[in-house]
LOZATI-759713 format. One line per field, with one value per atom (N, C-alpha, C): atom name; residue number from 1; x, y, z. Coordinates in Angstrom, 2 decimals. Example, Ala and Ser with C-alpha at 12.3 -4.5 7.8 and 13.67 -1.06 7.14 Angstrom:
REM residues 2
bati = (N,CA,C,N,CA,C)
romar = (1,1,1,2,2,2)
u = (13.19,12.30,13.20,12.85,13.67,12.90)
v = (-5.69,-4.50,-3.30,-2.25,-1.06,0.03)
w = (7.80,7.80,7.80,7.08,7.14,7.87)
REM end
This chain:
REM residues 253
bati = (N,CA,C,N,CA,C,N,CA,C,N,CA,C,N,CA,C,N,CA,C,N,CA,C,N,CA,C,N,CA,C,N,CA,C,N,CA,C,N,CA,C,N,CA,C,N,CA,C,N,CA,C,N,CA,C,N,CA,C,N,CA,C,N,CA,C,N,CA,C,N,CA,C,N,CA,C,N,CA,C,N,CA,C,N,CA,C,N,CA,C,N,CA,C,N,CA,C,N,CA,C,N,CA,C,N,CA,C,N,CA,C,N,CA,C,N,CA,C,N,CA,C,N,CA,C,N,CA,C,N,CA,C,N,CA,C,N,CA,C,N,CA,C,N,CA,C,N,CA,C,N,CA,C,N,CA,C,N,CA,C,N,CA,C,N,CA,C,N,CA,C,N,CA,C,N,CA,C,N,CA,C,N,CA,C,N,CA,C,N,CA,C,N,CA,C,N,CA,C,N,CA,C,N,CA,C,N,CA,C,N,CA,C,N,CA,C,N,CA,C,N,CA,C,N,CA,C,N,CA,C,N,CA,C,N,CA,C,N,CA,C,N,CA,C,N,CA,C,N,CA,C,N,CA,C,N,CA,C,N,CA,C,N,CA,C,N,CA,C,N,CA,C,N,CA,C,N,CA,C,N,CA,C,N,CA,C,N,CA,C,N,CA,C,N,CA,C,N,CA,C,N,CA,C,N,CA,C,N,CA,C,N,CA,C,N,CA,C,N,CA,C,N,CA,C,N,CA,C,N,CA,C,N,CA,C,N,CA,C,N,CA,C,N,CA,C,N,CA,C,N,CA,C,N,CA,C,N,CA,C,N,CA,C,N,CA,C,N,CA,C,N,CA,C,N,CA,C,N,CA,C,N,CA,C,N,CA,C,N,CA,C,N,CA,C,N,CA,C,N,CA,C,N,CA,C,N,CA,C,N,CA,C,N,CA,C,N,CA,C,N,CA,C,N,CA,C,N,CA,C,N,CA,C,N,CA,C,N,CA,C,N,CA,C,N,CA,C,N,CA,C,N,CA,C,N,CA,C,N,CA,C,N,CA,C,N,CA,C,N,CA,C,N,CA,C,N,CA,C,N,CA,C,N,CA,C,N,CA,C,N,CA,C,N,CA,C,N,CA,C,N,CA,C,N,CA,C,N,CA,C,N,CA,C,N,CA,C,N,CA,C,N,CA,C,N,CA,C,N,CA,C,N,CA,C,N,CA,C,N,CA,C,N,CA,C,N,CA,C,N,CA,C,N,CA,C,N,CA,C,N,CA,C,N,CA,C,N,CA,C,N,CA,C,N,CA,C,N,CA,C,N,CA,C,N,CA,C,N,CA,C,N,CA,C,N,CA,C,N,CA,C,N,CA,C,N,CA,C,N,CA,C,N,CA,C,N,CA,C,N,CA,C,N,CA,C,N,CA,C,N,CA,C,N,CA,C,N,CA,C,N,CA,C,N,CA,C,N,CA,C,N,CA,C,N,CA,C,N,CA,C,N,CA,C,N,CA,C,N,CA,C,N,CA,C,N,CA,C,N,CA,C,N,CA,C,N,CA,C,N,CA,C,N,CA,C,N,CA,C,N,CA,C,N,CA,C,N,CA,C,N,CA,C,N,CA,C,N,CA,C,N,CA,C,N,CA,C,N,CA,C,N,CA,C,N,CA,C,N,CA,C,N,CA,C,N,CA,C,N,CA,C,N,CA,C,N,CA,C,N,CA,C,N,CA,C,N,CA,C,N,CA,C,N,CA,C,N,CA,C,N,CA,C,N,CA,C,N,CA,C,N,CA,C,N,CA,C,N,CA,C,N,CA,C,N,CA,C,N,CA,C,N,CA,C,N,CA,C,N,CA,C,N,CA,C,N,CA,C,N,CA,C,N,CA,C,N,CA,C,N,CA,C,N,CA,C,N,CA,C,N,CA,C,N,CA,C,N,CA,C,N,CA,C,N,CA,C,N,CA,C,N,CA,C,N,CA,C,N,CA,C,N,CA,C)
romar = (1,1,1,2,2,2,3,3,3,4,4,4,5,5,5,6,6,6,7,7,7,8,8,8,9,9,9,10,10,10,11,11,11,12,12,12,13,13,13,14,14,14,15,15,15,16,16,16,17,17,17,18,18,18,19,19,19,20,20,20,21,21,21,22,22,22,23,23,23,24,24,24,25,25,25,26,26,26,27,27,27,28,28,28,29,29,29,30,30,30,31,31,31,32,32,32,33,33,33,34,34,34,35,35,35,36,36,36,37,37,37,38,38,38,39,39,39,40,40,40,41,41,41,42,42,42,43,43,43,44,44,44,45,45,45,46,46,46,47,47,47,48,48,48,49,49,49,50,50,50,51,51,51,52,52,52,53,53,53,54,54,54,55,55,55,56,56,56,57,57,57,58,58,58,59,59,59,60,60,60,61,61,61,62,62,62,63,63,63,64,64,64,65,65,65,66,66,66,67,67,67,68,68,68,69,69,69,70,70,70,71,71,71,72,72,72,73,73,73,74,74,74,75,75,75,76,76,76,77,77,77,78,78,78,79,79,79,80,80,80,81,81,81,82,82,82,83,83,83,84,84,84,85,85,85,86,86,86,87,87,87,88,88,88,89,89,89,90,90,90,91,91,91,92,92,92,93,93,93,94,94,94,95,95,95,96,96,96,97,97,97,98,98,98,99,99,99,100,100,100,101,101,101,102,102,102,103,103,103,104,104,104,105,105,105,106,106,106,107,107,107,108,108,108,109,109,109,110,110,110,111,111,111,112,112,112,113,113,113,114,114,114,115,115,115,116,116,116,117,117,117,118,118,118,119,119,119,120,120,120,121,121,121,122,122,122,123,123,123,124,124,124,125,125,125,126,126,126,127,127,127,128,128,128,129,129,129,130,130,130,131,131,131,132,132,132,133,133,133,134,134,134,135,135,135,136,136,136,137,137,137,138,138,138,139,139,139,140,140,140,141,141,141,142,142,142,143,143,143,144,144,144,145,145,145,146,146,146,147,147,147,148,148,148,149,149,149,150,150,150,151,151,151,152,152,152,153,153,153,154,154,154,155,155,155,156,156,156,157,157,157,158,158,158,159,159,159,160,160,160,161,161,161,162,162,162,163,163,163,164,164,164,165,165,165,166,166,166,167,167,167,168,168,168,169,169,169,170,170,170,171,171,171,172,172,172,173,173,173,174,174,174,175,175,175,176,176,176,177,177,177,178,178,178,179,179,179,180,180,180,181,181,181,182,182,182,183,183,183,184,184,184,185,185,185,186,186,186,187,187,187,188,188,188,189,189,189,190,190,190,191,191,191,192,192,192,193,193,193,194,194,194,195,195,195,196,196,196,197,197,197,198,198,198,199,199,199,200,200,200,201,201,201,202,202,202,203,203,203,204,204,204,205,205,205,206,206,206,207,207,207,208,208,208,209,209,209,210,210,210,211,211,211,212,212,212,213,213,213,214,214,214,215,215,215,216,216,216,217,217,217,218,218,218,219,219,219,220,220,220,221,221,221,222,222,222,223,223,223,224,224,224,225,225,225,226,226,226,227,227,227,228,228,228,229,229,229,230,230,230,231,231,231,232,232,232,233,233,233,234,234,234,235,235,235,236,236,236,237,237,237,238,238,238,239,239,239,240,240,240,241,241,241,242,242,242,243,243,243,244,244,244,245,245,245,246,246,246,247,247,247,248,248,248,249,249,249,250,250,250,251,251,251,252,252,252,253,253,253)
u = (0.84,0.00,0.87,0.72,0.72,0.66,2.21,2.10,1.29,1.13,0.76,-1.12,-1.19,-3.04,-3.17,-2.41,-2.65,-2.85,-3.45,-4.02,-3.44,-2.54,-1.92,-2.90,-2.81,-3.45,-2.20,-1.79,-0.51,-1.05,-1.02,-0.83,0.28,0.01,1.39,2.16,1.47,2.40,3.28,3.49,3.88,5.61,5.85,7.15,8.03,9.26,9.53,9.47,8.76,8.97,7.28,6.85,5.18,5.78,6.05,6.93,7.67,8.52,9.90,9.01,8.02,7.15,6.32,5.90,4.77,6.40,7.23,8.47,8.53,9.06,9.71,8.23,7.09,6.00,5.43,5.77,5.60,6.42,7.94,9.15,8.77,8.03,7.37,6.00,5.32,4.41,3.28,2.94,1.95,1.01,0.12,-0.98,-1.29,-1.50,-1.28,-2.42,-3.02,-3.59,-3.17,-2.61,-1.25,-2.58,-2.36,-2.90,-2.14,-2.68,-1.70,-2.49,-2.12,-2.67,-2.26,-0.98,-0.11,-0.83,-1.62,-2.18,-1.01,-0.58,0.53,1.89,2.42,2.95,2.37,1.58,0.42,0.55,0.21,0.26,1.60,2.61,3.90,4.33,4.35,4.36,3.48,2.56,1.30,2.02,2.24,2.97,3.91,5.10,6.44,5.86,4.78,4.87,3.83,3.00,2.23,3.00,4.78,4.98,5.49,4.99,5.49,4.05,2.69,1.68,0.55,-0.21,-1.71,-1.35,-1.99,-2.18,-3.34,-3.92,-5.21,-4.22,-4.70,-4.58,-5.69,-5.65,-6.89,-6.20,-6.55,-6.26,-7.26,-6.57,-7.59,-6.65,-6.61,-6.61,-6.76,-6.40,-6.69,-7.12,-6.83,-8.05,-9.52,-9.31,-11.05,-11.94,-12.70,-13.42,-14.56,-14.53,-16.27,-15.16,-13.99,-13.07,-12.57,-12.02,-11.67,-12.60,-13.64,-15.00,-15.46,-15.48,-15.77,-14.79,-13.51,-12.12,-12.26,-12.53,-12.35,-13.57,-14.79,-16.40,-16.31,-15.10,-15.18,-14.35,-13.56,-12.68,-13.74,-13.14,-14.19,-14.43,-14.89,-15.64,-14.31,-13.70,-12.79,-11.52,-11.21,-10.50,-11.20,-12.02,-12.44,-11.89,-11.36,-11.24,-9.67,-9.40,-7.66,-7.34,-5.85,-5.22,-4.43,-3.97,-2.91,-2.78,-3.18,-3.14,-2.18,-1.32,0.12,-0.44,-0.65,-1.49,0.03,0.48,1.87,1.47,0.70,0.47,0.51,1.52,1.75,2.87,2.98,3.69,4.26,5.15,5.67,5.13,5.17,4.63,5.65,6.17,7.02,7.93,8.72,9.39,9.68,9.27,9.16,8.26,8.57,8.12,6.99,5.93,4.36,3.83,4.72,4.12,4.47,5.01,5.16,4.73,3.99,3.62,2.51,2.15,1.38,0.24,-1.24,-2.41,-2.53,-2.01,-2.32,-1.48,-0.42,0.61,-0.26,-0.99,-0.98,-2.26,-3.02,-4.27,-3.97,-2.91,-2.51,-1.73,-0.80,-0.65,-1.20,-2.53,-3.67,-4.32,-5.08,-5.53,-5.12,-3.60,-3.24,-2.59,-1.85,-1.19,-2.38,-3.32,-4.12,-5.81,-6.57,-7.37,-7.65,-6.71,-6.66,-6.19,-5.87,-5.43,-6.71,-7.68,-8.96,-9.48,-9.68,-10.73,-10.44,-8.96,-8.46,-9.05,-8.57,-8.65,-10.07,-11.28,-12.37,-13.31,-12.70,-12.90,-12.56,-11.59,-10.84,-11.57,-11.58,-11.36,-12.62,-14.22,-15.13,-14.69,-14.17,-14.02,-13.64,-11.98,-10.89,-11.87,-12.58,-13.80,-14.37,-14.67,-16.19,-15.04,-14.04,-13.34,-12.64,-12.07,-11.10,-10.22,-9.29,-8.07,-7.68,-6.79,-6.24,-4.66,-3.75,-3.13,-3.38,-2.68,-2.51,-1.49,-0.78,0.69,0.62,0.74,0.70,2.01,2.35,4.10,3.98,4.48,4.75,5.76,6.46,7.77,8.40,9.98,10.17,9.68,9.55,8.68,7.47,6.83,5.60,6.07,6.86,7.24,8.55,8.91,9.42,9.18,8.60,8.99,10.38,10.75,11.65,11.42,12.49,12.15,11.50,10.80,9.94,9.13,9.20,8.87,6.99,6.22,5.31,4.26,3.43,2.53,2.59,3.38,3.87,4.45,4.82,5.07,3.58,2.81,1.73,0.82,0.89,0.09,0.42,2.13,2.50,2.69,2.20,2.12,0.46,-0.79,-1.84,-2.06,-0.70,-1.21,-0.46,0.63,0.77,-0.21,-0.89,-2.42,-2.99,-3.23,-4.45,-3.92,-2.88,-2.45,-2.18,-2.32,-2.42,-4.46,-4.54,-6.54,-6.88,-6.14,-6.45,-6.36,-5.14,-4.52,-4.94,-5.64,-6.66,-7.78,-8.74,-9.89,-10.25,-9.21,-8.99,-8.89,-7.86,-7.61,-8.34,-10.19,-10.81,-11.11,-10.42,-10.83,-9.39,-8.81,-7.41,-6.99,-7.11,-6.65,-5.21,-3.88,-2.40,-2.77,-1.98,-1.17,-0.28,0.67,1.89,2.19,3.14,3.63,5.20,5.59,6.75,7.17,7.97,8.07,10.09,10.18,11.38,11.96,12.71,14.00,14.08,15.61,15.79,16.21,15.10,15.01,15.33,16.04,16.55,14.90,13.87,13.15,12.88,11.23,11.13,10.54,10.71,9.98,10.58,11.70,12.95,12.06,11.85,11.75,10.37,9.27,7.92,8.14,8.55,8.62,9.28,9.88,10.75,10.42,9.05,8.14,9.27,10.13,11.57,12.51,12.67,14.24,15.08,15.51,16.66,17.74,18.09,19.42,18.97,18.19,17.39,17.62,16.80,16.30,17.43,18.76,20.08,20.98,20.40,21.35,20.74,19.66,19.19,20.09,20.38,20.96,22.67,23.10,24.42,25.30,26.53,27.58,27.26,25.49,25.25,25.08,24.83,24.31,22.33,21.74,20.63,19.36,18.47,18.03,17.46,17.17,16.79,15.23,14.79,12.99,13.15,14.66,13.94,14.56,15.19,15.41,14.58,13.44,12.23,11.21,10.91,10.01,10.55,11.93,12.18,11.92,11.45,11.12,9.58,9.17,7.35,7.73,8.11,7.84,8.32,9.13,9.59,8.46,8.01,6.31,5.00,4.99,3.33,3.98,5.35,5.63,5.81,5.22,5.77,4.99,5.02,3.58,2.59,1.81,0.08,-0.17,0.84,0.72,1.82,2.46,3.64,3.20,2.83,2.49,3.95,4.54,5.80,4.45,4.33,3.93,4.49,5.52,6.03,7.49,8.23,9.43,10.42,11.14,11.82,12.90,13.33,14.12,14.99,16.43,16.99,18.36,18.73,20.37,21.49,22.27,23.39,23.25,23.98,24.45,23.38,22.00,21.31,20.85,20.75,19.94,19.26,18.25,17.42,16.86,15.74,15.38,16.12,16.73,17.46,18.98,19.37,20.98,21.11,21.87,22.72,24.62,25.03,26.07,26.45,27.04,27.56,29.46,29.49,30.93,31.43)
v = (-1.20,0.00,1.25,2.19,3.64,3.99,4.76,4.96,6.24,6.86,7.90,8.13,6.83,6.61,6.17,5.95,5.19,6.36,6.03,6.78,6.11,6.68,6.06,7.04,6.52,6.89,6.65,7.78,7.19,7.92,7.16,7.77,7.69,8.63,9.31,9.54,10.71,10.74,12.25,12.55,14.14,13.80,12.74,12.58,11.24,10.68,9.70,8.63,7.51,6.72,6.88,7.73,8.10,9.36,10.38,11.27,10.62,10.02,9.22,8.71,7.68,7.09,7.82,8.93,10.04,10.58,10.80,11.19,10.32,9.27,8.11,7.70,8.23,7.70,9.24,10.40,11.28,11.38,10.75,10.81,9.67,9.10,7.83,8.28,9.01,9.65,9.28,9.08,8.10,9.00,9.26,10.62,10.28,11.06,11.16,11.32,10.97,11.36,11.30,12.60,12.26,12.92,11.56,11.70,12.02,12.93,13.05,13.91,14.48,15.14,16.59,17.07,18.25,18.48,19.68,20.23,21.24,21.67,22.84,21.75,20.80,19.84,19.59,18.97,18.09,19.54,20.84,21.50,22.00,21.95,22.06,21.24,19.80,18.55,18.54,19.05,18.97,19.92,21.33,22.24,21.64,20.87,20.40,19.29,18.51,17.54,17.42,18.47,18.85,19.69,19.60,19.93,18.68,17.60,16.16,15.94,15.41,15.01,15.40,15.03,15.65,14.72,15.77,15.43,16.35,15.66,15.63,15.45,16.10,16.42,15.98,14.99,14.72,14.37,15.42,15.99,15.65,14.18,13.58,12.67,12.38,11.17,9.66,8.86,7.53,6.85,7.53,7.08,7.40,8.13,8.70,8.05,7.09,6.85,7.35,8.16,9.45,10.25,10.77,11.59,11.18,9.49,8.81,9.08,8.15,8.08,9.38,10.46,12.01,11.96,12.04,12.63,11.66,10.72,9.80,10.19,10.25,10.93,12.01,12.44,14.06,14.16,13.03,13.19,13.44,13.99,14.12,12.83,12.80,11.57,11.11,11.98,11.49,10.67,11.24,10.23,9.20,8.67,7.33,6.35,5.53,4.48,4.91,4.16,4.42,2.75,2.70,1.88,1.19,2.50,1.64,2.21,1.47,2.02,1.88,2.62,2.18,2.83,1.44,2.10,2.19,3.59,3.40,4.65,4.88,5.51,4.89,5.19,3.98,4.45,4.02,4.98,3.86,4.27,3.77,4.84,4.50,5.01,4.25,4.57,4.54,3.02,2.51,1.69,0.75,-0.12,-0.43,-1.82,-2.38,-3.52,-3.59,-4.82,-4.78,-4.30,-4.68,-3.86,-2.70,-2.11,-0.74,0.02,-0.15,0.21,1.27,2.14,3.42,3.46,3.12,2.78,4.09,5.10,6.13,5.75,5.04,5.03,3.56,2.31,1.32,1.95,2.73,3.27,3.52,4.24,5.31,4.27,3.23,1.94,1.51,0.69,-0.23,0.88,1.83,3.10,3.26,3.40,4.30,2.47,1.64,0.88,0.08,-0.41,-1.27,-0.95,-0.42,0.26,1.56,2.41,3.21,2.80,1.29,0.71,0.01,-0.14,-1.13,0.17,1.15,2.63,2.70,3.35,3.33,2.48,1.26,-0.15,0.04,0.02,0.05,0.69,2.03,3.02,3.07,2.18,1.82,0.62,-0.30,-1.96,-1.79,-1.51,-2.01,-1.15,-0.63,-0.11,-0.69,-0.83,-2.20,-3.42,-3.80,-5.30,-5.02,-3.60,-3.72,-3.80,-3.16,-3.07,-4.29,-5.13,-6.45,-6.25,-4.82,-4.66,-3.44,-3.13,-3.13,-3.38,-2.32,-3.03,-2.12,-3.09,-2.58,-3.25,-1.97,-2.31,-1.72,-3.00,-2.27,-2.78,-1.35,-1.41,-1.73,-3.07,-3.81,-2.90,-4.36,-4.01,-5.38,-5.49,-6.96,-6.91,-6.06,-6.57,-7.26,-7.16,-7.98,-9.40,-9.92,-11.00,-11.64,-11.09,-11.13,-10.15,-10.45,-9.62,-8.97,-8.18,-7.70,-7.44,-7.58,-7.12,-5.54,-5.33,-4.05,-3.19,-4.21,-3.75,-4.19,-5.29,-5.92,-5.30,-4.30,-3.88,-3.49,-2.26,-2.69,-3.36,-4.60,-5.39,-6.36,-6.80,-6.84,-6.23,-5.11,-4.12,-4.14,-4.54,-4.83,-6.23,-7.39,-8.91,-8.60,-8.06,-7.99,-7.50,-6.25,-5.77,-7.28,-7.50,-9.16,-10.09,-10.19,-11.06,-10.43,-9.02,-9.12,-8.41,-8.73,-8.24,-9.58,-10.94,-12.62,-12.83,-12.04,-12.19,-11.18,-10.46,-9.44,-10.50,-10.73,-10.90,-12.23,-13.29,-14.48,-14.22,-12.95,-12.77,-11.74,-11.23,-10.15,-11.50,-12.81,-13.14,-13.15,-13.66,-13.59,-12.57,-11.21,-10.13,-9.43,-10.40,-10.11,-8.67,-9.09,-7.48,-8.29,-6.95,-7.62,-6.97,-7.55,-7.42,-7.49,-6.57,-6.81,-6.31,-6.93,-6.79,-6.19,-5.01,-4.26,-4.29,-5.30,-5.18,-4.36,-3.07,-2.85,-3.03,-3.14,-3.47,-1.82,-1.49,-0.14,0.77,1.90,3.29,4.02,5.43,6.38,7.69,7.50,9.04,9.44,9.86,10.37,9.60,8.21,6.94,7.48,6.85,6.76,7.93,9.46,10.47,10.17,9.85,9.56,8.84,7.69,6.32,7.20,8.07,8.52,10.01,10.32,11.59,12.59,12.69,13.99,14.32,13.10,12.82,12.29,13.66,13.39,12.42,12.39,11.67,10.65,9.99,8.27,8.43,8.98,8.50,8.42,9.49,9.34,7.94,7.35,6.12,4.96,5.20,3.66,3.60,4.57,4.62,4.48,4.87,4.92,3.77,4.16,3.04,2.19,2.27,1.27,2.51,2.02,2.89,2.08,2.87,1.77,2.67,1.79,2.38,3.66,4.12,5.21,5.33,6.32,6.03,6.00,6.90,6.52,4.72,4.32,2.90,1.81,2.44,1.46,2.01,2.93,3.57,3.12,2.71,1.82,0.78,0.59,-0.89,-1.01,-0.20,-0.30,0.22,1.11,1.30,-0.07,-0.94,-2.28,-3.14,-3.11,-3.57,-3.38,-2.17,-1.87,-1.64,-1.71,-2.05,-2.94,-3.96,-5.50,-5.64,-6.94,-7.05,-7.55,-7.53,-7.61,-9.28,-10.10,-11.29,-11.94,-10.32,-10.79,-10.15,-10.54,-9.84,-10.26,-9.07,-9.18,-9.55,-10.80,-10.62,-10.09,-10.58,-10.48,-9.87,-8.66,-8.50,-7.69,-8.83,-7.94,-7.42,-5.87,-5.15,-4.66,-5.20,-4.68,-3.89,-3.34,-2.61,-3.98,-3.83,-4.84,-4.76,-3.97,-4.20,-4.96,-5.37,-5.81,-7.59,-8.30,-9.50,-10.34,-9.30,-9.92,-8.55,-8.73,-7.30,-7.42,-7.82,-7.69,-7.92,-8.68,-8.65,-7.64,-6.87,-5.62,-5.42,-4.62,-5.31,-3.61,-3.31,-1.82,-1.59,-0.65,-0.23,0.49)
w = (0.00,0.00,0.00,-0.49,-0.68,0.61,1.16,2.64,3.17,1.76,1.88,2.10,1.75,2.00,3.67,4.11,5.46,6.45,7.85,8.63,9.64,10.72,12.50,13.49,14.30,15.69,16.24,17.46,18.31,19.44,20.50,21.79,22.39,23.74,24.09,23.18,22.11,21.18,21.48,22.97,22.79,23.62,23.47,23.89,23.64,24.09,24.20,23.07,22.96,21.93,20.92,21.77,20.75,19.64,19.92,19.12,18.66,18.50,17.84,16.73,17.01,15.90,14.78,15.70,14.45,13.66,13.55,13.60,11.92,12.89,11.73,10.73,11.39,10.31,8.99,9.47,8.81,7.84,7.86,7.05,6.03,6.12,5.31,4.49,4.83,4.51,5.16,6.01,6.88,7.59,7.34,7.74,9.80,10.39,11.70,12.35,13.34,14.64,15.84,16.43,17.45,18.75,19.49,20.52,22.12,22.95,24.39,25.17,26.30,27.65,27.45,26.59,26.83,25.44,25.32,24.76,23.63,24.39,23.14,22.66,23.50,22.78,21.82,21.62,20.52,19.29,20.17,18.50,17.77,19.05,18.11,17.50,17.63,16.78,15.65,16.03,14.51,13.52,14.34,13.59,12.69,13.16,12.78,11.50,11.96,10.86,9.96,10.04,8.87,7.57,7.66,6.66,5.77,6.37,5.55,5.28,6.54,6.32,6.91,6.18,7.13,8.87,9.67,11.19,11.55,12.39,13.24,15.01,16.14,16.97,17.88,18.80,20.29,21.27,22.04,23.46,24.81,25.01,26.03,27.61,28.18,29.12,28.91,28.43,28.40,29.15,30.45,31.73,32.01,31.23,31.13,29.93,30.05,29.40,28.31,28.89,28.26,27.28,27.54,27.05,25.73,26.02,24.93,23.65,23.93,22.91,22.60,23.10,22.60,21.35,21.97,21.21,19.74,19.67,18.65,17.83,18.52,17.71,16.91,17.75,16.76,15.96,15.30,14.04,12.71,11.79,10.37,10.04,9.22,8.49,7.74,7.14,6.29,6.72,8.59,9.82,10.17,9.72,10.66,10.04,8.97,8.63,8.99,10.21,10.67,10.45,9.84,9.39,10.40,11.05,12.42,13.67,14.74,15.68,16.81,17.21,18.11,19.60,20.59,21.79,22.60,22.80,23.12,24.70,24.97,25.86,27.51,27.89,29.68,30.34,31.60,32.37,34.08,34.36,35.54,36.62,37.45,38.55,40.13,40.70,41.98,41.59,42.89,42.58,43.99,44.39,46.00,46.19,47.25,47.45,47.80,47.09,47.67,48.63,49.92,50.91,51.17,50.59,50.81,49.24,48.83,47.15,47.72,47.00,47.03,45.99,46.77,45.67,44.66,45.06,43.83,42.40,43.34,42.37,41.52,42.11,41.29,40.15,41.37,40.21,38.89,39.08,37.87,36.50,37.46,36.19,35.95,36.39,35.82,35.07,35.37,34.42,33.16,32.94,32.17,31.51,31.48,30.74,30.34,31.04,30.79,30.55,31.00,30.25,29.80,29.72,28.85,27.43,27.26,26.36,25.74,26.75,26.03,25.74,26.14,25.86,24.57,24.16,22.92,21.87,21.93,21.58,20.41,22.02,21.67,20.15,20.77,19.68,18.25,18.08,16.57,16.55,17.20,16.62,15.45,16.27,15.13,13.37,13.46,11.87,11.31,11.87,11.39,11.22,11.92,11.51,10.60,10.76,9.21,8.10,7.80,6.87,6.28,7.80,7.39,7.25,7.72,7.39,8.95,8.70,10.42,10.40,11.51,12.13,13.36,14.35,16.13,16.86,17.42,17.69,19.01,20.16,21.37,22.39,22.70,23.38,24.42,24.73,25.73,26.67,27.31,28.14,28.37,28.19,29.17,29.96,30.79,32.14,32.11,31.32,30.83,30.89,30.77,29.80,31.45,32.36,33.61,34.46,35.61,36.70,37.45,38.10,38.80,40.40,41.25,42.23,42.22,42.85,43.34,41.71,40.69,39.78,39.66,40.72,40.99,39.96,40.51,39.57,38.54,37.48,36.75,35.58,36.45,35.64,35.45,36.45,36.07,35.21,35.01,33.98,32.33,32.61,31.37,31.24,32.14,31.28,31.10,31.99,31.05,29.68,29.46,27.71,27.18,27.48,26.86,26.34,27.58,27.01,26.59,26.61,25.63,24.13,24.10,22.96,22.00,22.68,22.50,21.92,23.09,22.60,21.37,21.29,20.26,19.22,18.77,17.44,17.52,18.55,18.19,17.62,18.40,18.40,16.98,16.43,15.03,13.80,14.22,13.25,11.69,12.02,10.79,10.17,10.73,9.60,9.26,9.30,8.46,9.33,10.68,11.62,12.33,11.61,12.19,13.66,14.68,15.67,16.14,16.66,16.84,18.43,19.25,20.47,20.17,20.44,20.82,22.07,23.00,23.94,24.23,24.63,25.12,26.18,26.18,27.72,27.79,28.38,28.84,27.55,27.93,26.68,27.74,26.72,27.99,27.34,28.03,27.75,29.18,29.11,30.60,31.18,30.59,31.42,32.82,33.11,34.49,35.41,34.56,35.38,36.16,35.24,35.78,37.20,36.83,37.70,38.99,39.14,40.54,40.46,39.79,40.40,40.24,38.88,38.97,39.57,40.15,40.68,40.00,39.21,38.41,39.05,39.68,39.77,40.22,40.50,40.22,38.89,38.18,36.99,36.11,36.03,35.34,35.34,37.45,37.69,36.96,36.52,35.81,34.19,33.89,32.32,32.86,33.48,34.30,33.92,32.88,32.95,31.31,31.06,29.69,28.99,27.36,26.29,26.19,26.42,26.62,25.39,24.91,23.86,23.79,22.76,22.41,21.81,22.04,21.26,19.97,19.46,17.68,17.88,18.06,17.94,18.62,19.08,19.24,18.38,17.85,16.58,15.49,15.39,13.94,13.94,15.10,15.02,14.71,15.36,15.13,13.72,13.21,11.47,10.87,11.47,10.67,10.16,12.02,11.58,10.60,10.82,10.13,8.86,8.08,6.67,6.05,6.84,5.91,4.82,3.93,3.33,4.05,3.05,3.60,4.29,4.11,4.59,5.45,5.91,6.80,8.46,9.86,10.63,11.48,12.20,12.93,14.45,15.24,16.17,17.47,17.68,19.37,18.40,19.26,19.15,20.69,20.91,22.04,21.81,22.17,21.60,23.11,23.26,24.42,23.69,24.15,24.33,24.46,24.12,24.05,25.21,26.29,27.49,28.28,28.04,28.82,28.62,29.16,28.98,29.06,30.11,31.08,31.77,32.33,33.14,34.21,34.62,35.36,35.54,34.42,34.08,33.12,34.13,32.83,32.63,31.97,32.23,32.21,33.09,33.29,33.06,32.69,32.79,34.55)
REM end
């Protein structure tokens, strides 16, 4: 297909590895709906890459349900048949052992990694059905795939997008809808900063000593994906930094 006919949805697209992707997908010609919370982010990015491709802008919460389904209602007619959807919107929240874990903090991961991922989800899937064509690319984590000490919830939040990113791409199969799982090891954005509430110098010591990935080098990877042919689906891909080999074996200088 003509990259230039295709339509992305990206959330969390106003930083980190969601920007990196509208990025690497505008340079392709890949028409945009960059979704996020930071309102003038969203329009200086629209600004920047409406000189490659059309972009559309929705400015919502993924935790909010009513917000989602508004934001998506009110695209034109001519945005609804979206081609690919990258649910890349999720977030760490504190770092500490079960019993000492902070419910605002688990709220805010189950919320935001896991159904703010079905809200999304929702709102695209029936089109992709009526149509029979589709893709949906939702960014894991190793952690999904292993736990860590004090990493508990989390990492729970990210082995549920695991499964249901397994039920998706079962339950899509008969209408020819791809799915793909992006799961990364360690990226240096403002993941680190979230997770330790802007304590810089936490968040510097987790990158400390390795070269550990970068968002455009997990956005080349999601563009690897949604370019194959029409009968190639990349399902599961785990993408770590040399220095790492395990969520929890790293290998530092």
């Amino acid at each position: 297909m003509n990259q230039s006919q295709r339509i992305a949805v990206i959330t969390g697209a106003t930083s980190g590895i969601g920007l990196a992707t509208a990025q690497a997908f505008a340079a392709q010609g890949i028409n945009l709906i960059l979704c996020g919370r930071r309102a003038n982010r969203l329009q200086s990015i629209k600004q920047e890459l409406s000189q490659q491709v059309q972009v559309q802008t929705l400015c919502f919460d993924v935790r909010d349900r009513a917000e989602v389904t508004k934001a998506f209602e009110s695209l034109p007619e001519a945005w609804q048949n979206i081609d690919i959807l990258i649910n890349n919107a999720g977030n760490a929240h504190g770092l500490s052992p079960i019993q000492d874990g902070d419910l605002d903090d688990w709220d805010a991961m189950l919320d935001i990694n896991v159904r703010g991922l079905l809200y999304v989800s929702k709102s695209i899937i029936p089109t992709m059905v009526n149509r029979q064509s589709g893709h949906i690319v939702n960014i894991g984590s190793i952690a999904g795939r292993a736990a860590y000490p004090n990493g508990n919830v989390y990492c729970a939040s990210k082995s549920a997008v695991a499964s249901l990113t397994e039920g998706m791409r079962q339950d899509l199969n008969p209408y020819g809808i791809k799915v793909t799982a992006i799961d990364p090891g360690m990226v240096e954005t403002e993941f680190s900063l979230v997770r330790f509430k802007g304590d810089e110098a936490r968040a510097d010591a987790v990158y400390k000593g390795l070269t550990p990935l970068s968002a455009a080098d997990v956005a080349d990877a999601i563009l690897y994906a949604v370019t194959r042919p029409a009968h190639v689906v990349v399902a599961d891909m785990l993408l770590l930094p040399t220095a790492q080999a395990s969520a929890t074996i790293v290998k530092r200088q």
